[in-house]
C-alpha positions in Angstrom: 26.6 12.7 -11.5 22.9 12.1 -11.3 21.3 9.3 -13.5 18.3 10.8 -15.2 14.8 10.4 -14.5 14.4 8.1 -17.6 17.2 5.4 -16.9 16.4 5.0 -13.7 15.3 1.6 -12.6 12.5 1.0 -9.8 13.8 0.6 -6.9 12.1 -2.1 -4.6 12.1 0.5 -1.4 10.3 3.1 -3.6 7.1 0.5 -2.4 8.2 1.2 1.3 8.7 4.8 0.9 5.5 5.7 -0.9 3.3 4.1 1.6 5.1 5.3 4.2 4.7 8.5 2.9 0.4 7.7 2.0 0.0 6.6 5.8 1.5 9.9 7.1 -0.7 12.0 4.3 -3.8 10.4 5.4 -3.0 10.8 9.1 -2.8 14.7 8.3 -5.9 14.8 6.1 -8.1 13.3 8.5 -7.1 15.4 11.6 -8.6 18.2 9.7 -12.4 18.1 11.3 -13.6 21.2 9.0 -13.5 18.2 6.6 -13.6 14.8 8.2 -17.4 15.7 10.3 -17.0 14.3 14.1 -19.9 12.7 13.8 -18.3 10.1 11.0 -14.9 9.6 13.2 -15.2 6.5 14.1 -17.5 4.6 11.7 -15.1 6.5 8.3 -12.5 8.5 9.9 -10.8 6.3 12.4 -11.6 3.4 9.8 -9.3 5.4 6.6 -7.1 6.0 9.5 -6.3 2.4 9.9 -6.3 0.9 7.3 -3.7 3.7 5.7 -1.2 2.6 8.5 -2.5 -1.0 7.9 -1.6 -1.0 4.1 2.3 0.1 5.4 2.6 -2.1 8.5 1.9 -5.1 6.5 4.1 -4.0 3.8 6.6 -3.8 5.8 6.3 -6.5 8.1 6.1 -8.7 5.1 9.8 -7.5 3.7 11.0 -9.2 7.2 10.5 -12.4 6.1 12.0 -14.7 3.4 11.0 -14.9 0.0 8.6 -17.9 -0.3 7.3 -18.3 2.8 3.9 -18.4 3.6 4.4 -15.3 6.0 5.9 -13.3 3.9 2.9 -14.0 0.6 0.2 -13.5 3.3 0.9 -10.0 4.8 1.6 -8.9 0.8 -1.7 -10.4 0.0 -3.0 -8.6 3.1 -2.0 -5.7 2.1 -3.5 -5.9 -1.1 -6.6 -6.3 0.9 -6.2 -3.2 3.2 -6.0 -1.3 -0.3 -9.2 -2.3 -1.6 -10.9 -1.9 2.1 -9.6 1.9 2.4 -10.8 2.4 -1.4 -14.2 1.2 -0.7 -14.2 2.9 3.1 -13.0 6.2 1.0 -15.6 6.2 -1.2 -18.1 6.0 1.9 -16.1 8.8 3.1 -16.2 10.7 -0.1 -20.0 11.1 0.1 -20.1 11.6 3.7 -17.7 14.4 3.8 -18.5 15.5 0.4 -14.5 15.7 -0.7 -13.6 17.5 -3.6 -12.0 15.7 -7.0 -9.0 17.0 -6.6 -8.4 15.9 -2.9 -9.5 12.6 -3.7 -7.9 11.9 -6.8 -4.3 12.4 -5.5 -5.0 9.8 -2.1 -7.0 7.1 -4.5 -3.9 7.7 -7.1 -1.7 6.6 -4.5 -3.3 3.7 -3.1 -3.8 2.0 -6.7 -0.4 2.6 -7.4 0.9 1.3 -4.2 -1.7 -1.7 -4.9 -0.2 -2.1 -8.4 3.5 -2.4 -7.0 2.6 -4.6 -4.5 0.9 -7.1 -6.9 4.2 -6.5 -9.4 6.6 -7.2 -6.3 4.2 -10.7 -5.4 4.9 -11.9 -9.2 8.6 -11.1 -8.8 8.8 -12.8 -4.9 6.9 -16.1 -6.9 9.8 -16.0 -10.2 12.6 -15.7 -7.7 11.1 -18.4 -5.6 10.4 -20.5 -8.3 13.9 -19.9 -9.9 15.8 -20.8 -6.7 14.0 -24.2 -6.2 14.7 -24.6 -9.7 18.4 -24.3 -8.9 17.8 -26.7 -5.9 16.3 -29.4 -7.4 19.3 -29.0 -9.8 21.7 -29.2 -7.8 20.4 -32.7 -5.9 
């Protein structure tokens, strides 16, 4: 039996998942040149392109590594970075290409909440962290 929608928890991979999920969404958008002009495809396109892998890759990368190590904080906090970047590239885009509300609310919806869950799942790495050298220095 199913748990329903309302009692589930968040699930830490949900992060992974949904920007796995945004990179392969904006790789499909942009192939569409009816939409995404030539003439932009390497100053806008290829740059959206990017940085929508870029936001997963460092996700990613960054759940190889321990909690509380400097690795680990940095690729978070550079993915954080890549979200802002493909917002501000986006909004380039959405002028250039002259997008439509309705396509560009869905892909800017994603990347804020994939910004917001990344920023929720630093402040958890930092209690944890903090909380296990708590214990450490406890137990000296």
């Amino acid at each position: 039996m199913s748990v329903p929608v309302w009692k589930r928890k968040e699930n830490s991979l949900n992060l992974f998942v949904e920007a796995q999920d945004f990179a392969v969404h904006v790789l499909k958008i942009t192939r569409n040149e009816k939409i995404f002009k030539p003439e932009f495809k390497t100053e806008i396109t290829d740059r959206i392109t990017h940085l929508g892998m870029d936001i997963f890759l460092n996700l990613w990368k960054a759940n190889t590594y321990k909690i509380g190590t400097n690795e680990r904080r940095n690729l978070q906090l550079k993915a954080l970075e890549n979200c802002t970047d493909f917002l501000a590239i986006w909004n380039l885009g959405i002028r250039a290409f002259h997008l439509k509300h309705n396509k560009t609310e869905y892909v800017v919806g994603k990347v804020i909440s994939i910004r917001e869950t990344t920023k929720k799942w630093i402040k958890n790495d930092t209690n944890r962290h903090k909380e296990s050298t708590d214990i450490e220095n406890e137990a000296v």
